[in-house]
C-alpha positions in Angstrom: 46.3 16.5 37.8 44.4 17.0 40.7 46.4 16.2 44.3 44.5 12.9 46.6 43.7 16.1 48.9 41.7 18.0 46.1 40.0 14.2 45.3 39.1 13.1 48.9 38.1 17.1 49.2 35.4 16.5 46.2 34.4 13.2 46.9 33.3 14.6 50.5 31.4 17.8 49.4 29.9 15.5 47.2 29.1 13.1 50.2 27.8 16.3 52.0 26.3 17.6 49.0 24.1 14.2 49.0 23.1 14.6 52.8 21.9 17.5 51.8 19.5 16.0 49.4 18.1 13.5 51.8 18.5 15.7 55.3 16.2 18.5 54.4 13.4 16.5 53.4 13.3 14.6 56.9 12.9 17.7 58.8 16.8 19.3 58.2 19.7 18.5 60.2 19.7 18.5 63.9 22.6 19.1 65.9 26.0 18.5 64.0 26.0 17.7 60.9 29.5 15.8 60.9 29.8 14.9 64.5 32.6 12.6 63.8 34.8 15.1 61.7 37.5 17.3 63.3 37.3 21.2 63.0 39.2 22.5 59.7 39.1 23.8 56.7 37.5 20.9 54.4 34.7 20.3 57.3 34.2 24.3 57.0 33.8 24.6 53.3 31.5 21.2 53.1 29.2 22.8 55.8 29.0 26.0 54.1 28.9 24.8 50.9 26.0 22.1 51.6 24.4 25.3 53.9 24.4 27.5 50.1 23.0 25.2 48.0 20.4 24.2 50.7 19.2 27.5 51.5 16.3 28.5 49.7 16.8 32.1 48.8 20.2 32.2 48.0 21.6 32.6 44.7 23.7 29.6 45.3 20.6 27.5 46.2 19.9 24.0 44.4 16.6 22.7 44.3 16.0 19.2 45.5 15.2 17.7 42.5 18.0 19.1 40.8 20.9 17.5 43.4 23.2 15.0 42.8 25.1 12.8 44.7 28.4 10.4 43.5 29.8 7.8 45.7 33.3 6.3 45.6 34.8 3.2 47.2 38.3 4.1 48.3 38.0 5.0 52.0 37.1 8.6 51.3 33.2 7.8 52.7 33.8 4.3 54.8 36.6 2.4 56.1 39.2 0.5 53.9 41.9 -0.3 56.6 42.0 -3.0 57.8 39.4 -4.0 55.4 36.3 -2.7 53.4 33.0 -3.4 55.5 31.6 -5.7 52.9 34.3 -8.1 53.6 33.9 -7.6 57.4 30.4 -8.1 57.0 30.8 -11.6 55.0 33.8 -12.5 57.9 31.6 -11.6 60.4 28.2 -13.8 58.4 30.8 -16.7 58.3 31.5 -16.8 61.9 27.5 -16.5 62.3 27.3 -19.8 60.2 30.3 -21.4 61.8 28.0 -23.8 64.3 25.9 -25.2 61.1 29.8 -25.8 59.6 31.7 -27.3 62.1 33.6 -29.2 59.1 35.1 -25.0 58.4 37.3 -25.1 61.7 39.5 -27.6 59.6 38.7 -26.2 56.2 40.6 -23.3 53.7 39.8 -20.5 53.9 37.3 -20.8 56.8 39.8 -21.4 59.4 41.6 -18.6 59.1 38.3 -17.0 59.2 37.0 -18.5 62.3 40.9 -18.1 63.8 40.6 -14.6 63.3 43.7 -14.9 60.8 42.9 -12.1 58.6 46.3 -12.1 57.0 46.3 -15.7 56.7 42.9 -15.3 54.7 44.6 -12.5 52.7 47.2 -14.7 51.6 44.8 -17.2 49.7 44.2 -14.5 47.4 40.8 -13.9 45.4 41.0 -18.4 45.6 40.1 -17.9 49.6 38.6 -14.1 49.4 35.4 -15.4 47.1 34.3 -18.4 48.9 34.1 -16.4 52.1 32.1 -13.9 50.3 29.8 -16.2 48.3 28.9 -18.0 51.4 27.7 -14.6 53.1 25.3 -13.7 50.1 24.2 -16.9 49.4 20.6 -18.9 49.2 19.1 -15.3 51.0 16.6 -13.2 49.3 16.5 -9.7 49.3 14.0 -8.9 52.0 16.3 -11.8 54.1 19.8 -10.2 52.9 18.2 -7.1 54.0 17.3 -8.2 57.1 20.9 -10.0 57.8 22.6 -6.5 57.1 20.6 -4.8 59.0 21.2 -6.9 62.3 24.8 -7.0 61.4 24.2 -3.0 61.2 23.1 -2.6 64.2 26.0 -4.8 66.3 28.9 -4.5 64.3 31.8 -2.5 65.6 35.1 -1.3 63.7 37.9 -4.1 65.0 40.3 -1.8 65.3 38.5 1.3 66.7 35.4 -0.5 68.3 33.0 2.2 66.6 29.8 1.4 65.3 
């Protein structure tokens, strides 16, 4: 069995191997390609390893069309802690709502929402977890969810680090 290092060391070279698929066909990368990630090894190889199979010429090289990218959801390419960003974004698109809803101040699982209780909502369970998240998603199309995401994008910040 493959160690958690080995995993989260695959599921970024994949990552990087995806960049690689989209970066070069907007003009390559500029500047850092991982500006956020601290020298090592694992940021060596993905950089080298993304620089091989992007380099036309080399035996290693990978056409686009031929590329492949996987994505995983356990923290390996976003934040989990203290919470996945699709449930920050619905916490956050519930205290958006909140002055249409006065009735949530007073209301499960809203309150601890709008209190900023997170464990408080974590305690309710999938019971208080879905109501917060069907009220996010819901009565939007797709061009409006789109549109709601992207504004969210563009302001929200990590609670704990501040970080886009």
């Amino acid at each position: 069995m493959k160690s958690k290092l080995s995993l989260r060391f695959l599921a970024a070279a994949l990552f990087g191997f995806g960049l690689a698929t989209v970066l070069p066909a907007r003009g390559g990368v500029v500047g850092d390609p991982l500006p956020s990630w601290n020298d090592g090894d694992a940021r060596t190889a993905i950089i080298t390893f993304v620089t091989q199979v992007t380099t036309s010429g080399l035996p290693t090289y990978v056409g686009p069309s031929q590329r492949i990218a996987t994505f995983d959801n356990d923290g390996t390419l976003w934040s989990e802690q203290p919470i996945y960003f699709q449930f920050q974004f619905a916490i956050d698109r519930v205290k958006r709502l909140a002055p249409e809803h006065p009735e949530w101040k007073d209301q499960e699982p809203f309150k601890y929402v709008l209190a900023g209780d997170l464990d408080g909502l974590l305690a309710g369970g999938e019971k208080a977890l879905l109501p917060v998240l069907m009220t996010a998603h819901a009565g939007l199309t797709t061009e409006e969810f789109r549109a709601v995401v992207k504004d969210w994008l563009a302001t929200a910040r990590h609670p704990k680090t501040g970080l886009p």
